[in-house]
C-alpha positions as CSV (number, residue, x, y, z in Angstrom):
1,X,11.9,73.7,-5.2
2,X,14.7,72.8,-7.9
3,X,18.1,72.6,-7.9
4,X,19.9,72.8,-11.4
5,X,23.4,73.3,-12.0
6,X,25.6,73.4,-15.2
7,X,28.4,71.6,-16.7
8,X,31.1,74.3,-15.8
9,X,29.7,74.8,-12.3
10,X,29.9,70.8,-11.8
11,X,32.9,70.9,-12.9
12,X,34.6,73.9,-10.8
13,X,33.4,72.2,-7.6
14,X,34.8,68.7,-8.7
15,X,38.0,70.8,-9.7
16,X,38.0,73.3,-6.8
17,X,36.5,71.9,-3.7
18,X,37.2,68.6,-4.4
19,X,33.9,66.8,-4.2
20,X,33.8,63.2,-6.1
21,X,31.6,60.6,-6.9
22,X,29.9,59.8,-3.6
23,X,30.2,63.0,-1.8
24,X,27.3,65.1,-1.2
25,X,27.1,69.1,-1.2
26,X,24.7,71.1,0.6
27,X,23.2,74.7,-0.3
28,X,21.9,76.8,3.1
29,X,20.7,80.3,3.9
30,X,23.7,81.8,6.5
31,X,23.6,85.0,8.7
32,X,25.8,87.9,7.0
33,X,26.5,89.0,3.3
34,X,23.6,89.7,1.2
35,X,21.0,87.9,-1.0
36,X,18.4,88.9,-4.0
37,X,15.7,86.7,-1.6
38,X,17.0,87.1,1.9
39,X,18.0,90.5,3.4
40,X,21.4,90.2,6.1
41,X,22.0,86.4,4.5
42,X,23.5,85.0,2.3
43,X,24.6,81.6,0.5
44,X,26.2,78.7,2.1
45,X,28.0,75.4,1.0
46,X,29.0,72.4,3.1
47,X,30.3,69.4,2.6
48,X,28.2,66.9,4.3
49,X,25.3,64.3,3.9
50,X,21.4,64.7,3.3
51,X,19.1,64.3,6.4
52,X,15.9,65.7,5.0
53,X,16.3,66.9,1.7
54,X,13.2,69.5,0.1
55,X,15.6,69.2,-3.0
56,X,18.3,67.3,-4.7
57,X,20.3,66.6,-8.1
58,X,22.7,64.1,-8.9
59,X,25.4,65.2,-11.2
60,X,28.5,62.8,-11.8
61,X,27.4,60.9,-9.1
62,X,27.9,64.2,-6.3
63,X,24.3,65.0,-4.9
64,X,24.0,68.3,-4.5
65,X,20.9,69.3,-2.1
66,X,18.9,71.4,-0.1
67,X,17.6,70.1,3.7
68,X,14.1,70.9,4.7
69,X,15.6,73.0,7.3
70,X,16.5,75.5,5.1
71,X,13.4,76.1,3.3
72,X,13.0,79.5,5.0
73,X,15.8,80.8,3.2
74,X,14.6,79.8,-0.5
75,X,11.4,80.9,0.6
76,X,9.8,78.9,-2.6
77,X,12.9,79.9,-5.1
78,X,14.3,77.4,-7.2
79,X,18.1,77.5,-7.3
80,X,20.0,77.9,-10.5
81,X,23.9,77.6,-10.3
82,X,26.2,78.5,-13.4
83,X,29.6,79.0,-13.6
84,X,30.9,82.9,-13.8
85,X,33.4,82.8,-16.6
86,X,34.8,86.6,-15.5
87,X,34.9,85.6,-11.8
88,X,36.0,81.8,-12.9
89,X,33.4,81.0,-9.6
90,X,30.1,79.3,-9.4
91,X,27.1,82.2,-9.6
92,X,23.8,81.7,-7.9
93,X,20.4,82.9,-9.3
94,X,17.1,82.6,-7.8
95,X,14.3,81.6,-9.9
């Protein structure tokens, strides 16, 4: 699995939630809400550090990254997140 964000992305979460240099931010499947690859879940983020990542990227130093525990929820997907200029809000694919 891969994780890839974008610029804008990056940026919103530095700008919005935020995460610096150092921080880590973790991507998980949650009950509720609704999903193209997991039906009654959805997308979660957390602020927190990486146990036992399947996946990571580094951008401006913030590691963003999935833990192996969550594998069931990408269910082989790689994760592609780009910012929504209409909704001014990160958007999550599934590739």
């Amino acid at each position: 699995m891969k994780i890839t964000l974008d610029k804008q992305a990056t940026k919103w979460f530095q700008d919005e939630v935020g995460v610096k240099a150092g921080d880590s931010v973790r991507f998980f499947g949650k009950y509720g809400g609704s999903s193209p690859i997991q039906h009654g879940f959805s997308l979660g983020v957390e602020l927190t550090e990486p146990h036992q990542p399947i996946a990571e990227a580094k951008e401006d130093g913030i590691t963003y990254f999935v833990e192996e525990i969550d594998a069931w929820y990408f269910d082989g997907h790689d994760l592609l997140v780009e910012y929504d200029e209409t909704l001014q809000e990160p958007k999550y694919e599934y590739a």
